[in-house]
py3Dmol code that shows the C-alpha trace and the ligand (Angstrom):
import py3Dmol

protein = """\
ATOM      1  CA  UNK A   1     -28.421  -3.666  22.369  1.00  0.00           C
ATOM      2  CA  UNK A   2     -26.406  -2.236  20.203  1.00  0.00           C
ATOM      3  CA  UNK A   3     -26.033  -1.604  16.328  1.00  0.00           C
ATOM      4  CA  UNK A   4     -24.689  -4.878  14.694  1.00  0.00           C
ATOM      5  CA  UNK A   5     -22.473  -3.191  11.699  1.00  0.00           C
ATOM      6  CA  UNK A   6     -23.568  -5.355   8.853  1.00  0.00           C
ATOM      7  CA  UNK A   7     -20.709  -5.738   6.772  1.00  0.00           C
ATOM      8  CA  UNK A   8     -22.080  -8.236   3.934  1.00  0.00           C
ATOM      9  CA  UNK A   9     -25.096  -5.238   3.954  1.00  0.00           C
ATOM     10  CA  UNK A  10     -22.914  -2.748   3.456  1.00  0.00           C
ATOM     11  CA  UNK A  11     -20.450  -4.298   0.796  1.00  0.00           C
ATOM     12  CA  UNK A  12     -23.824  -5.624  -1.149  1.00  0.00           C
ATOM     13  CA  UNK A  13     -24.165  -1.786  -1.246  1.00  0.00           C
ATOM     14  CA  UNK A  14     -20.824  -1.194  -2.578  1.00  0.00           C
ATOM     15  CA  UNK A  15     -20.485  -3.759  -5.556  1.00  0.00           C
ATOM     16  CA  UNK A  16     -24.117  -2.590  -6.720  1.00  0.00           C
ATOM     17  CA  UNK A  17     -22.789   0.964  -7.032  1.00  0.00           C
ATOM     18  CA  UNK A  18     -19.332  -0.175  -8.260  1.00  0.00           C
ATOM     19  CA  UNK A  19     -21.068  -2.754 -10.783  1.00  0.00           C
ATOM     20  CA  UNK A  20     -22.725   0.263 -12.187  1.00  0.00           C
ATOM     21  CA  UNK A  21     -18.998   2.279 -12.189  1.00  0.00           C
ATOM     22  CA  UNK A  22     -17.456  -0.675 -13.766  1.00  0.00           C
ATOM     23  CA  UNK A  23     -19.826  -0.736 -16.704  1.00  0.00           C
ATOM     24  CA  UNK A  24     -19.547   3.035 -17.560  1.00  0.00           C
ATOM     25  CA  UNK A  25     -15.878   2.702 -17.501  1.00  0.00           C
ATOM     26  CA  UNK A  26     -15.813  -0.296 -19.977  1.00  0.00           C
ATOM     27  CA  UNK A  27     -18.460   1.758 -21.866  1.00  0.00           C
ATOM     28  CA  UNK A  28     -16.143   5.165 -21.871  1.00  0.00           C
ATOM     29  CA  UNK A  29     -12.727   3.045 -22.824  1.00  0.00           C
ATOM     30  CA  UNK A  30     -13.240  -0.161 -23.994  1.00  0.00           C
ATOM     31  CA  UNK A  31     -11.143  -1.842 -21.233  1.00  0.00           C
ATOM     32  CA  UNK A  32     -12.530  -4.347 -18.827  1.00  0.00           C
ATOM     33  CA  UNK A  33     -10.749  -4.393 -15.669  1.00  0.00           C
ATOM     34  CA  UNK A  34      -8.697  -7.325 -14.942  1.00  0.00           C
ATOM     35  CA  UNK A  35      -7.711  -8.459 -11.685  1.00  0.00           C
ATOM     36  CA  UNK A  36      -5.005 -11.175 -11.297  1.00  0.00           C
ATOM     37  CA  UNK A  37      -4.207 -13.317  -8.402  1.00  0.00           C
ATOM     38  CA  UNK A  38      -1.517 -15.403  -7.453  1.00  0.00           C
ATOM     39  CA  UNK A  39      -1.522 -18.183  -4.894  1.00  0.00           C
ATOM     40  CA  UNK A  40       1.799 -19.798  -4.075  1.00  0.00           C
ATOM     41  CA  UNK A  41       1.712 -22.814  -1.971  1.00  0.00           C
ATOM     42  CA  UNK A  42      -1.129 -24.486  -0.117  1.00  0.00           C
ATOM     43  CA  UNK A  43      -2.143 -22.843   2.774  1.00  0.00           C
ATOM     44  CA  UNK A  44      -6.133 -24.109   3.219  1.00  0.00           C
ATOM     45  CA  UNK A  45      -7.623 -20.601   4.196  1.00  0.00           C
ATOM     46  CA  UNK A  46      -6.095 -18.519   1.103  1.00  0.00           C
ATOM     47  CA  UNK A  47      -7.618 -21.021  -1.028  1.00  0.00           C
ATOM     48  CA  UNK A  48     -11.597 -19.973   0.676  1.00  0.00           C
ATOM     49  CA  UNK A  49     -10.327 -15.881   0.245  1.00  0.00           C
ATOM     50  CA  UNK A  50      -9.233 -16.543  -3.328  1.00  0.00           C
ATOM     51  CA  UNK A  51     -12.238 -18.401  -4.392  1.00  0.00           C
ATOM     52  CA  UNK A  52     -14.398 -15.641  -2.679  1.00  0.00           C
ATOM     53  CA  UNK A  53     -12.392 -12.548  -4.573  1.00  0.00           C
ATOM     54  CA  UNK A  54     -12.677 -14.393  -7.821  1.00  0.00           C
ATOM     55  CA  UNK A  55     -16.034 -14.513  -7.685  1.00  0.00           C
ATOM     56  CA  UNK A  56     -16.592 -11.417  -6.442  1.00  0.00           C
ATOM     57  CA  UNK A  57     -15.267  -9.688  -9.480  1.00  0.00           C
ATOM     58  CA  UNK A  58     -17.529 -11.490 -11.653  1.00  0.00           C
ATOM     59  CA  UNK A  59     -20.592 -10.047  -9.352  1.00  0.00           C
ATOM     60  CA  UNK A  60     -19.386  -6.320 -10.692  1.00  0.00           C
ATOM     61  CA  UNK A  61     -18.232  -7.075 -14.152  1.00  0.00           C
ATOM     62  CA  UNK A  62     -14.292  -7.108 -13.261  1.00  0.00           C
ATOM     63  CA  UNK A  63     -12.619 -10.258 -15.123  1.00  0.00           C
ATOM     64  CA  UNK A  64     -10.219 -12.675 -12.811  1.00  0.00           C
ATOM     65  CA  UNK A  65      -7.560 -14.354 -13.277  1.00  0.00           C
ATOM     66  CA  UNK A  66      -6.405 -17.052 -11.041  1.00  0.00           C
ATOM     67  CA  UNK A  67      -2.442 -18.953 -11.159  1.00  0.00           C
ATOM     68  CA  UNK A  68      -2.426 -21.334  -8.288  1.00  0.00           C
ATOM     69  CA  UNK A  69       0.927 -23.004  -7.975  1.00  0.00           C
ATOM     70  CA  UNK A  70       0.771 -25.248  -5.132  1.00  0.00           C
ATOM     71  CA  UNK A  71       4.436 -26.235  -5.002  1.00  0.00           C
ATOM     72  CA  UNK A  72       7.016 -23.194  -6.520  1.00  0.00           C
ATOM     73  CA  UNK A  73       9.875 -20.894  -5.573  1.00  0.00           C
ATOM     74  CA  UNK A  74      10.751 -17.263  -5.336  1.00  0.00           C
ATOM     75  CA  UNK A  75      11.915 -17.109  -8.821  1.00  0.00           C
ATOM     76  CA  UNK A  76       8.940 -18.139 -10.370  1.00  0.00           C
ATOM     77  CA  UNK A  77       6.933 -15.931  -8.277  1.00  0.00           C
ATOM     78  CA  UNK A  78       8.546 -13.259  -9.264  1.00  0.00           C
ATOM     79  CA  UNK A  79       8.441 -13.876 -12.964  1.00  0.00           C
ATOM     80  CA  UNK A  80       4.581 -14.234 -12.878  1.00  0.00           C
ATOM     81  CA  UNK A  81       4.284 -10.547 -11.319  1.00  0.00           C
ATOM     82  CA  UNK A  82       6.678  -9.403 -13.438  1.00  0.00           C
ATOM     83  CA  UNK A  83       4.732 -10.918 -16.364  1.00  0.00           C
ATOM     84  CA  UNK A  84       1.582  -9.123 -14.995  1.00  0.00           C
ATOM     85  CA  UNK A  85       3.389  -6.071 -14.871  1.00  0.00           C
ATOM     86  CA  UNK A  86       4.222  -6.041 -18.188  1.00  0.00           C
ATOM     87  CA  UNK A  87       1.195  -6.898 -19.328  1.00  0.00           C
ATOM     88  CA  UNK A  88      -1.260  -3.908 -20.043  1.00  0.00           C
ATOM     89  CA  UNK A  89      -4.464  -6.163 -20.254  1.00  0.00           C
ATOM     90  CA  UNK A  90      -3.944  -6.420 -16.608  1.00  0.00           C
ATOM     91  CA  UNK A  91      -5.052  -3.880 -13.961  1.00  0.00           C
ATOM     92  CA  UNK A  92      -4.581  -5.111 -11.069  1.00  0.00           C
ATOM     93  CA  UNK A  93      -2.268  -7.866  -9.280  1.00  0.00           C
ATOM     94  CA  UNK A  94      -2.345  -9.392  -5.668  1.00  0.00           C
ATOM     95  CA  UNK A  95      -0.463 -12.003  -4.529  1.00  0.00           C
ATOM     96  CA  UNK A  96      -2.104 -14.156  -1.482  1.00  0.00           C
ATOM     97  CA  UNK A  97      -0.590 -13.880   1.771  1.00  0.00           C
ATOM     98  CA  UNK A  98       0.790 -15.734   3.166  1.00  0.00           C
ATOM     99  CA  UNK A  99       3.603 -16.988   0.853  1.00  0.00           C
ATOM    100  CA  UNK A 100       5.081 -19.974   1.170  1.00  0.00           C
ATOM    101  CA  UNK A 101       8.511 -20.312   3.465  1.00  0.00           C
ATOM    102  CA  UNK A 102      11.469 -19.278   1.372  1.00  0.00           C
ATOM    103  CA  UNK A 103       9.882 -16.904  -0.689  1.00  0.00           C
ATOM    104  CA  UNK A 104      10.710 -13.326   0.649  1.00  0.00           C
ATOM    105  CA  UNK A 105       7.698 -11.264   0.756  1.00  0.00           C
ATOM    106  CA  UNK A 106       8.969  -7.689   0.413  1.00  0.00           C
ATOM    107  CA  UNK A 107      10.821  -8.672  -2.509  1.00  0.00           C
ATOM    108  CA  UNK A 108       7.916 -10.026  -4.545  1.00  0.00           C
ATOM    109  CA  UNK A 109       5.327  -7.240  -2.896  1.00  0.00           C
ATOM    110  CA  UNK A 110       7.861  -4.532  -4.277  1.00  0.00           C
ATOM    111  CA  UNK A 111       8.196  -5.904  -7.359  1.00  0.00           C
ATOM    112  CA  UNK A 112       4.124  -5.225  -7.971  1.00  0.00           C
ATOM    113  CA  UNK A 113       3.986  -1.935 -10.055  1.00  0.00           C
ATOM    114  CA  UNK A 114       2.577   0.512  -7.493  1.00  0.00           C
ATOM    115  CA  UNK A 115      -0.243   1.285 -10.437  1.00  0.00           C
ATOM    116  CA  UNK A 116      -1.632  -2.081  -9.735  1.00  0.00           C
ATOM    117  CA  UNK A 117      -1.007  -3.170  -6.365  1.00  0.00           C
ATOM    118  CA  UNK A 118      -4.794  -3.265  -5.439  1.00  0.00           C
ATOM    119  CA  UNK A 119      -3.409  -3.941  -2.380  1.00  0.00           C
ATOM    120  CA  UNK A 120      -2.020  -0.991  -1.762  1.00  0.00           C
ATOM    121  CA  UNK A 121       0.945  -2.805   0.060  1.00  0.00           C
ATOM    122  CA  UNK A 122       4.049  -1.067  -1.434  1.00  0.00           C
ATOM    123  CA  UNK A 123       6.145   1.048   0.386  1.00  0.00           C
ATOM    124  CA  UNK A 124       5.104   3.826  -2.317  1.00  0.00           C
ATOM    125  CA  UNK A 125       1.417   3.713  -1.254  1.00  0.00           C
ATOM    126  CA  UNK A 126       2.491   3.332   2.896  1.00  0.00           C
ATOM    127  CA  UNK A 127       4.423   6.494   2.355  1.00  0.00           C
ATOM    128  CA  UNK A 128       1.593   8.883   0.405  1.00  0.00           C
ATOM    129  CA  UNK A 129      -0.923   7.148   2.946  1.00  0.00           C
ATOM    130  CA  UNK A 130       1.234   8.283   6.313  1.00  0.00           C
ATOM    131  CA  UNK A 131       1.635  11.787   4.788  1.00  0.00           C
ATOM    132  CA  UNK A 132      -2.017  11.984   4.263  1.00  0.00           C
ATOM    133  CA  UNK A 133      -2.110  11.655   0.322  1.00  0.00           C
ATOM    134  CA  UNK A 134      -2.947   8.036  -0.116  1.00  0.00           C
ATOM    135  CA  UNK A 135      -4.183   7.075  -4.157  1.00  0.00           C
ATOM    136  CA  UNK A 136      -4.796   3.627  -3.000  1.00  0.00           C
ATOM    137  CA  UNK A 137      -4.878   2.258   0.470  1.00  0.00           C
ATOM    138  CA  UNK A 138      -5.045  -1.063   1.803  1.00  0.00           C
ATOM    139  CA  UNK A 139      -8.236  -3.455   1.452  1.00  0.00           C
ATOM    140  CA  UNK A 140      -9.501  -3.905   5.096  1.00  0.00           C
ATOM    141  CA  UNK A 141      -8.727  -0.487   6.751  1.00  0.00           C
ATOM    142  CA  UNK A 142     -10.729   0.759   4.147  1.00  0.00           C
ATOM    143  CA  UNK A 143     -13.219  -1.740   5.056  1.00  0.00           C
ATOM    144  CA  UNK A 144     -12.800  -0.668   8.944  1.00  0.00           C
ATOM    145  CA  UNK A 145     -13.240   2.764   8.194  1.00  0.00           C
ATOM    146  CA  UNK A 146     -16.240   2.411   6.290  1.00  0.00           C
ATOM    147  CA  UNK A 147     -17.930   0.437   8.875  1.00  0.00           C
ATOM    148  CA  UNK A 148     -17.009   2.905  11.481  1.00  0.00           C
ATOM    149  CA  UNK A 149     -18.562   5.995   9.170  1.00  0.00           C
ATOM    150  CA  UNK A 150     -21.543   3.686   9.383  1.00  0.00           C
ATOM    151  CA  UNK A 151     -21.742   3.991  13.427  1.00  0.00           C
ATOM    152  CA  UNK A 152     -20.625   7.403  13.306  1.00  0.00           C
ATOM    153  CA  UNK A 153     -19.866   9.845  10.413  1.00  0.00           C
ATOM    154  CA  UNK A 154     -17.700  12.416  11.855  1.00  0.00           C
ATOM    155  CA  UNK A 155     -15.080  10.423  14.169  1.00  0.00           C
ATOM    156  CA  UNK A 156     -12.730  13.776  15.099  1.00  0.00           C
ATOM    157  CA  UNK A 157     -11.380  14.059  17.753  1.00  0.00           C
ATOM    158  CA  UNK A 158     -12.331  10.678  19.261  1.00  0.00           C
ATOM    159  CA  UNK A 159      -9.804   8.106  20.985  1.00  0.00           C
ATOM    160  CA  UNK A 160      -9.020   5.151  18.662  1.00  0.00           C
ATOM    161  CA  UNK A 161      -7.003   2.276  20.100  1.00  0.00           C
ATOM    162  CA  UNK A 162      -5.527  -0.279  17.603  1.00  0.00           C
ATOM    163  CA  UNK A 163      -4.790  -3.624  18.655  1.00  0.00           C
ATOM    164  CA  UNK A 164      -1.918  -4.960  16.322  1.00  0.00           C
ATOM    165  CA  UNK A 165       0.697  -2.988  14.185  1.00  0.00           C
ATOM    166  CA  UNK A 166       0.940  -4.923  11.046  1.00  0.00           C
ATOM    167  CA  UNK A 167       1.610  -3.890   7.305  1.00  0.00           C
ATOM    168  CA  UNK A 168      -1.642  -5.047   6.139  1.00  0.00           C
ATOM    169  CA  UNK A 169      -4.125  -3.950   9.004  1.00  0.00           C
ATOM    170  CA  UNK A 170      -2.656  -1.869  12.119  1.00  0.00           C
ATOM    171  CA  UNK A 171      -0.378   0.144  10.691  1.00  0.00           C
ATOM    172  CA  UNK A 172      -2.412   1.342   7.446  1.00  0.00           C
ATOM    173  CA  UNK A 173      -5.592   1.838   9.771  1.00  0.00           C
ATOM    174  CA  UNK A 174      -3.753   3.732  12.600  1.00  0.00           C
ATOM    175  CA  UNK A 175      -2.759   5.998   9.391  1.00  0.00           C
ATOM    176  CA  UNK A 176      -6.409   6.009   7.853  1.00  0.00           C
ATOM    177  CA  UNK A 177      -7.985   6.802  11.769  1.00  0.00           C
ATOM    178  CA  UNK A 178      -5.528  10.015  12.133  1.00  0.00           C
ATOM    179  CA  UNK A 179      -6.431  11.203   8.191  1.00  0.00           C
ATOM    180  CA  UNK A 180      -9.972  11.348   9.461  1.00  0.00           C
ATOM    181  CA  UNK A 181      -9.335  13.459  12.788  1.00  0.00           C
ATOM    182  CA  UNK A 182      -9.229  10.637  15.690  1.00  0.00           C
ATOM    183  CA  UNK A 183      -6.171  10.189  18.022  1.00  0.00           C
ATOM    184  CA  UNK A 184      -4.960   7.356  17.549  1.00  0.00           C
ATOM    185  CA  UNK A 185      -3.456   5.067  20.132  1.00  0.00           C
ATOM    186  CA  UNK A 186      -1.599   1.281  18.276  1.00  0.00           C
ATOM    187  CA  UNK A 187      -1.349  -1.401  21.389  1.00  0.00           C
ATOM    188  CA  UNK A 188       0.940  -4.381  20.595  1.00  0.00           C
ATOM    189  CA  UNK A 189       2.413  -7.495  22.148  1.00  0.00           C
ATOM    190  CA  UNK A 190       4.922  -5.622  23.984  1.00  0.00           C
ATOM    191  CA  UNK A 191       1.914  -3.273  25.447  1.00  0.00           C
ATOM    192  CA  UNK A 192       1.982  -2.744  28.943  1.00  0.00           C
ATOM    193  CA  UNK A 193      -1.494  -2.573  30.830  1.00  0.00           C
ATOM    194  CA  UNK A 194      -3.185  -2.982  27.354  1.00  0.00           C
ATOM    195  CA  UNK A 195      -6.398  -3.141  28.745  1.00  0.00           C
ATOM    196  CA  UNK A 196      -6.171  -0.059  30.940  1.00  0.00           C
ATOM    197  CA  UNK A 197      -5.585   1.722  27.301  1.00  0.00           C
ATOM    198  CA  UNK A 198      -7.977  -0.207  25.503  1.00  0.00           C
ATOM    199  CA  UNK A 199     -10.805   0.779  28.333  1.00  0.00           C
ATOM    200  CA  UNK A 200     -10.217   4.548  27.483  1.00  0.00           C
ATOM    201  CA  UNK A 201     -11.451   3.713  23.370  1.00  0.00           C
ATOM    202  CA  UNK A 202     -14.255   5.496  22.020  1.00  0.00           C
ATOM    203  CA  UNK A 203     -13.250   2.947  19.092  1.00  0.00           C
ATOM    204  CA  UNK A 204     -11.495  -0.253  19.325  1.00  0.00           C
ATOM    205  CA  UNK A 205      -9.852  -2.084  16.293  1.00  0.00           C
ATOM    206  CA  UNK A 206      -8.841  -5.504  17.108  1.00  0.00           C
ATOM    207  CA  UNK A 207      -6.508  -7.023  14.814  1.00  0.00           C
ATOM    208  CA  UNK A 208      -4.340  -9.083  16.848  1.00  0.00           C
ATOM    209  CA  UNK A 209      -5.276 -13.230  15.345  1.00  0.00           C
ATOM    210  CA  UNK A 210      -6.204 -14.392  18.598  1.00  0.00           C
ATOM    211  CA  UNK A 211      -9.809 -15.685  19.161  1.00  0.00           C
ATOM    212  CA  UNK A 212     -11.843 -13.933  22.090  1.00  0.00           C
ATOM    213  CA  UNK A 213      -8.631 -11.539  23.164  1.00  0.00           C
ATOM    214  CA  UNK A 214     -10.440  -8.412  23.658  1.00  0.00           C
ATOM    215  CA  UNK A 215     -12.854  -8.597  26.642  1.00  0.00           C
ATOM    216  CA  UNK A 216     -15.924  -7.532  27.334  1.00  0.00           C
ATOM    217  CA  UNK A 217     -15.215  -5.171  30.368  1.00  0.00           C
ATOM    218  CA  UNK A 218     -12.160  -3.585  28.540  1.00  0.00           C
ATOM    219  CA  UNK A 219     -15.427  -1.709  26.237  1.00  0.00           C
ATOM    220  CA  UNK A 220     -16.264   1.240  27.405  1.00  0.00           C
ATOM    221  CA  UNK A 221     -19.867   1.592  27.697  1.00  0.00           C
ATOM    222  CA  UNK A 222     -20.843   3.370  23.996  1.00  0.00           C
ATOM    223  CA  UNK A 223     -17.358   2.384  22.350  1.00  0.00           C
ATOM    224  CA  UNK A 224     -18.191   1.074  18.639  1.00  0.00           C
ATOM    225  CA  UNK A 225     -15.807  -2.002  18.185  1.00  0.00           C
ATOM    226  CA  UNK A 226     -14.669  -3.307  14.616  1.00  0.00           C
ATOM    227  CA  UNK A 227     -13.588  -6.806  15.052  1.00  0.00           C
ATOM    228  CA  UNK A 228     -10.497  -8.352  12.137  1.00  0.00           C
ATOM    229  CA  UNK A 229      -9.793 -11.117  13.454  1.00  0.00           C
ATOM    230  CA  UNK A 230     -10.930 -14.040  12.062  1.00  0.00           C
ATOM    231  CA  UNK A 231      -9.685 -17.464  13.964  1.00  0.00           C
ATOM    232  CA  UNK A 232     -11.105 -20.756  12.911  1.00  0.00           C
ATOM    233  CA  UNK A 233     -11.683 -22.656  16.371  1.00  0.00           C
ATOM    234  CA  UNK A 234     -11.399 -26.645  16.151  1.00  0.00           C
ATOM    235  CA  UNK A 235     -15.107 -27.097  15.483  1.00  0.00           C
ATOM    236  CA  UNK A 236     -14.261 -24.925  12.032  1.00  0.00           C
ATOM    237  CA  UNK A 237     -16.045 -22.017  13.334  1.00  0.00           C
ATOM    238  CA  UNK A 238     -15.400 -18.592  12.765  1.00  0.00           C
ATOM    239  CA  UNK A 239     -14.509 -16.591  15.939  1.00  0.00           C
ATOM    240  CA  UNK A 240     -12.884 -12.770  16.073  1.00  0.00           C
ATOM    241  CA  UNK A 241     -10.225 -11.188  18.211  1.00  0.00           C
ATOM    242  CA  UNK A 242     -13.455  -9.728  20.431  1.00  0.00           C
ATOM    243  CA  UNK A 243     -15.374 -11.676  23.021  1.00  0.00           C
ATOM    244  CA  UNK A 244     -18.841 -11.094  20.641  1.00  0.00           C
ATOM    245  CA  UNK A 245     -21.515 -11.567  23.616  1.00  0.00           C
ATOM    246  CA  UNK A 246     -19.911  -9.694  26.930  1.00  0.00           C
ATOM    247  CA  UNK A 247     -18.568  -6.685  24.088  1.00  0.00           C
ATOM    248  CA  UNK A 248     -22.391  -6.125  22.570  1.00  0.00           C
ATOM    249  CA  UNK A 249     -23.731  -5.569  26.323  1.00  0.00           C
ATOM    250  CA  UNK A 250     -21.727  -2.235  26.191  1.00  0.00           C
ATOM    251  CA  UNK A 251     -20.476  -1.358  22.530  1.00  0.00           C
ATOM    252  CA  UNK A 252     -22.640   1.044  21.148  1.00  0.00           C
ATOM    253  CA  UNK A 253     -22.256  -0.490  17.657  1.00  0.00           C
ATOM    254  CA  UNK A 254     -19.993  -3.733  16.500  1.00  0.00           C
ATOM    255  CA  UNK A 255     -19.306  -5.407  13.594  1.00  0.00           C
ATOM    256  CA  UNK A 256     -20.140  -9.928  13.886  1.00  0.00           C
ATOM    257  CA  UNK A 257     -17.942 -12.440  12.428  1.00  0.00           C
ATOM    258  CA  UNK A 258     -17.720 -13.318  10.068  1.00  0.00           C
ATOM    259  CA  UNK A 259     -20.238 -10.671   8.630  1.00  0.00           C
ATOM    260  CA  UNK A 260     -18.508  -7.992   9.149  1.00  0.00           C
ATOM    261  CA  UNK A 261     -15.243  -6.530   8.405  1.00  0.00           C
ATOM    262  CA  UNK A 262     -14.045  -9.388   5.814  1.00  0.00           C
ATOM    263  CA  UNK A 263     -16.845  -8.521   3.221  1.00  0.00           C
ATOM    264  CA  UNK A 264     -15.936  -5.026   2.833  1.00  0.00           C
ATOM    265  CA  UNK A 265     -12.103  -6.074   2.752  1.00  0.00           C
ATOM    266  CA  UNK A 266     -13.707  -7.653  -0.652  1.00  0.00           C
ATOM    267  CA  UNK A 267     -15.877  -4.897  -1.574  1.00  0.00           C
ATOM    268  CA  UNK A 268     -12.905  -2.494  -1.320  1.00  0.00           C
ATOM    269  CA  UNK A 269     -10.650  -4.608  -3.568  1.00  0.00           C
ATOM    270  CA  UNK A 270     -13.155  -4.382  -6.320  1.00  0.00           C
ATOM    271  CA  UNK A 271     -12.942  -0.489  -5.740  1.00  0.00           C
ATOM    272  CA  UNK A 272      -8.923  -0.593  -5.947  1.00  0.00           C
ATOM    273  CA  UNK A 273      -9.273  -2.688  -8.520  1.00  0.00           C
ATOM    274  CA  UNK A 274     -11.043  -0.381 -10.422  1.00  0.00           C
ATOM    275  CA  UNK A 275      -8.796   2.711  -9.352  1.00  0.00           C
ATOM    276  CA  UNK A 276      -6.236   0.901 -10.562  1.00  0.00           C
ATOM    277  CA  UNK A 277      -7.660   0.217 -13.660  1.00  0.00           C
ATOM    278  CA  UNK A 278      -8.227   3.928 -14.112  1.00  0.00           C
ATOM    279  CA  UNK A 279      -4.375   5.242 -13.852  1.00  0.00           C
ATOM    280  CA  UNK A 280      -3.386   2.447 -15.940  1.00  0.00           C
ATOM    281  CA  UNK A 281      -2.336   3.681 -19.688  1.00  0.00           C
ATOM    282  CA  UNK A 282      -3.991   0.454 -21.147  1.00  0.00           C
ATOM    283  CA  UNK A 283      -2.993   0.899 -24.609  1.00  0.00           C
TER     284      UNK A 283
END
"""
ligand_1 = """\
11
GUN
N -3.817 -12.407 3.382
C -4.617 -11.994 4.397
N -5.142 -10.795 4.120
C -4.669 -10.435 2.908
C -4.868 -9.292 2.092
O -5.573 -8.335 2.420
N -4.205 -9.303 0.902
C -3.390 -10.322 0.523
N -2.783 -10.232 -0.645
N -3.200 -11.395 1.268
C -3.829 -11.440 2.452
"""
view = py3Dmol.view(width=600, height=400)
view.addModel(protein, "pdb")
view.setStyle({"model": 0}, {"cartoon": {"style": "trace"}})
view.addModel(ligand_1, "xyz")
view.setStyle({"model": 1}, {"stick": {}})
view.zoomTo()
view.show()
C-alpha cells in the first residue's frame, strides 16, 4: 500500500509554525498582517474556498477581510483592488477565481501590486519564477511541491509529467519541478498518446478538472502521484483528476481528496501572506 500524503497533516504543521512566525512579526513591528479577499459574482464553490481562507487566517493570527459583491462589473472590481493597493494596512489581496463573465481577468490580476499578490499570479512573479528567482510563487504548486518533498526529499533528476498547463497550477508547477532538478514533461488537451508519456512518470501531477482522468495502469509501479483536481460528482462528493483505488495499487505515495493538495494550497497562502506582509513598507 502505499504512503497516503496527508495534506490536512501536513498544513496543520505549517500554520502551527507560521502561527508562531506571525506573532513574532506583529511583536518585532507592530503590524498585523491583513489579508483581503474579493469575491465577484456567485459562483457556489468560491463561496466554500473563501469561507475556508478566512478562517484560516484567524487560526494563525492573520486578520481577513472579506467584500463579496454578488452582482458587479469590471469597474468596480478594479476600484476595490486599487483601493487595497493603496491602502498600507493591507498586505495582501486575492481576488477569487473565477470572475464573473465580462470582467477581464488579466486586467484586474495586473492591477494587484506585485508586493501583495499572495497569489503570486502577476506576470512579474511568472517571470522571476521561470528564471529561477521566484519571491512569491503560486499557492498550490507550492502545496504540490511540499507534498512531493514529503514522499521524497531530493526529486533530481526524476521524470515529472504535468497534466494541464494553466496560469494557476501547470504552468507555475512545471516551473517549481525544474527549480528543484526534475525534468519536466507538461501533457495537455492537444497531447498525443498522453498516457504512453504519463506511464514513463516517476511523478505525476494531475491538474486537468476532470474526475477519474488519470488511470490506474498509466502509474508506473513506485510513481508518487499528487492529485489537484477537485470535481464535485452529482452526489456532492469530492472526486480528483486520479482514479484513487486502481492508482494506490501501484503509486508509491499519493495524496486523497480532498485531504490532500487543497489544504496546503491554504497553508501556503498564509505563508505568502505573510511574505507579503514582510516587503510591504507599512508605514
Ligand atoms: N480559484 C481556484 N483556485 C484559485 C486560487 O488559487 N486563487 C484564486 N484567487 N482563485 C482561485
Amino acid at each position: 500500500m502505499p504512503t497516503v500524503l496527508d495534506g490536512k497533516a501536513l498544513a496543520q504543521r505549517v500554520k502551527t509554525k507560521l502561527a508562531a512566525d506571525v506573532k513574532e512579526f506583529i511583536q518585532k513591528t507592530g503590524v498585523t498582517p491583513k489579508l483581503c479577499v474579493l469575491r465577484a459574482g456567485d459562483d457556489p464553490a468560491s463561496e466554500v474556498y473563501v469561507r475556508n481562507k478566512a478562517k484560516a487566517c484567524g487560526e494563525v493570527g492573520i486578520t481577513s477581510e472579506v467584500v463579496h459583491k454578488p452582482e458587479t462589473n469590471e469597474q468596480e472590481v478594479l476600484a476595490i483592488v486599487k483601493r487595497w493597493d493603496d491602502d498600507a494596512s493591507v498586505s495582501g489581496i486575492l481576488v477569487q477565481l473565477p470572475l464573473p463573465k465580462g470582467i477581464d481577468e488579466r486586467k484586474v490580476l495586473e492591477l494587484i501590486d506585485p508586493n501583495k499578490d499572495v497569489d503570486a499570479f502577476h506576470p512579474h512573479h511568472a517571470g522571476l519564477l521561470s528564471q529561477g528567482r521566484a519571491t512569491l510563487t503560486p499557492c498550490t504548486p507550492r502545496g504540490c511541491l511540499a507534498l512531493i518533498h514529503e514522499a521524497q526529499k531530493d526529486i533530481t533528476g526524476l521524470h515529472a509529467v504535468v497534466i494541464g498547463r494553466s496560469n494557476i497550477v501547470g504552468k507555475p508547477v512545471a516551473q517549481l519541478l525544474l527549480n528543484a532538478n526534475a525534468t519536466v514533461t507538461v501533457c495537455h488537451s492537444k497531447t498525443k498518446d498522453l498516457p504512453a508519456i504519463v506511464k514513463q512518470a516517476d511523478i505525476i501531477v494531475a491538474a486537468i478538472g476532470k474526475a477519474g482522468f488519470v488511470k490506474g495502469d498509466w502509474v508506473k509501479p513506485g510513481a508518487i502521484v499528487i492529485d489537484v483536481g477537485i470535481n464535485r460528482g452529482q452526489d456532492g462528493k469530492l472526486t480528483g483528476d486520479v482514479d484513487y483505488a486502481a492508482a494506490a495499487e501501484r503509486a508509491k505515495a499519493i495524496t486523497p481528496v480532498p485531504g490532500g493538495v487543497g489544504p496546503m494550497t491554504i497553508a501556503m497562502l498564509l505563508e505568502n501572506t505573510l511574505t507579503c506582509a514582510r516587503i510591504q513598507k507599512h508605514q
